[in-house]
N, C-alpha and C positions, 0 to 999 in steps of 0.2 A: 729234537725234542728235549734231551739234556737241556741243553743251551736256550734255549725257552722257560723250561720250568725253573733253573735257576735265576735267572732273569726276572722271574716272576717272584721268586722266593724274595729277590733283592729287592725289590719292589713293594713286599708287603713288611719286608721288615723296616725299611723306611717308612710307611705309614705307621707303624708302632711308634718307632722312635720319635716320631714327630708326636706323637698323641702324648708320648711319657715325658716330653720336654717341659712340661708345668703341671708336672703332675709324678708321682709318686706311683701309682697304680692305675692299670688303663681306664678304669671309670669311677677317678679320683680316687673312694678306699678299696681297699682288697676284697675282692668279691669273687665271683663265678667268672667273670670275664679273666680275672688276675689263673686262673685254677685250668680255666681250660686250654688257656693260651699256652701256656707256660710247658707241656707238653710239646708242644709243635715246635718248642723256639730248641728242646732239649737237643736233637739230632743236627744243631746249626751246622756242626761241619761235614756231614754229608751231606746238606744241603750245598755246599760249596759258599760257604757265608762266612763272614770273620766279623767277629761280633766289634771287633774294637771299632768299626766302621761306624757302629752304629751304639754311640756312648751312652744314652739315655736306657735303651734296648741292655745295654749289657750291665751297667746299674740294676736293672729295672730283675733282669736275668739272677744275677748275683740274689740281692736283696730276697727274693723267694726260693731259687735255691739254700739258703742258711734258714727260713723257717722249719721250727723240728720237725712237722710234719713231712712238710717237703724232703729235708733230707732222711727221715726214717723210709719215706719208702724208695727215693733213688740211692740210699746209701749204700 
């Protein structure tokens, strides 16, 4: 079941990175889609994921972690 769900996780974090490869924010500007995701992607390494796999995705990661909001409340 591990070995499934991370498989899956891999899988969905390549459909991000592919979505953020011409594009800045998943539904072009930063929106709700940017706010909700961005949570799921936070736990990447218990997900068993390494972000550098997935360059667009950890760009995409970074870039909304450093807005003030973002880091006021993960800070």
């Amino acid at each position: 079941a591990i070995d499934r769900y991370v498989k899956e996780t891999n899988r969905l974090y390549g459909v991000m990175n592919k979505r953020l490869g011409d594009r800045e924010y998943l539904a072009g500007d930063y929106s709700i889609a940017d706010i909700a995701s961005y949570p799921w992607i936070v736990p990447y390494e218990r997900h068993g994921q390494n972000l550098a796999d997935f360059p667009h995705l950890k760009r995409w990661f970074e870039a909304i972690k450093a807005r003030p909001a973002v880091s006021k409340v993960y800070g």
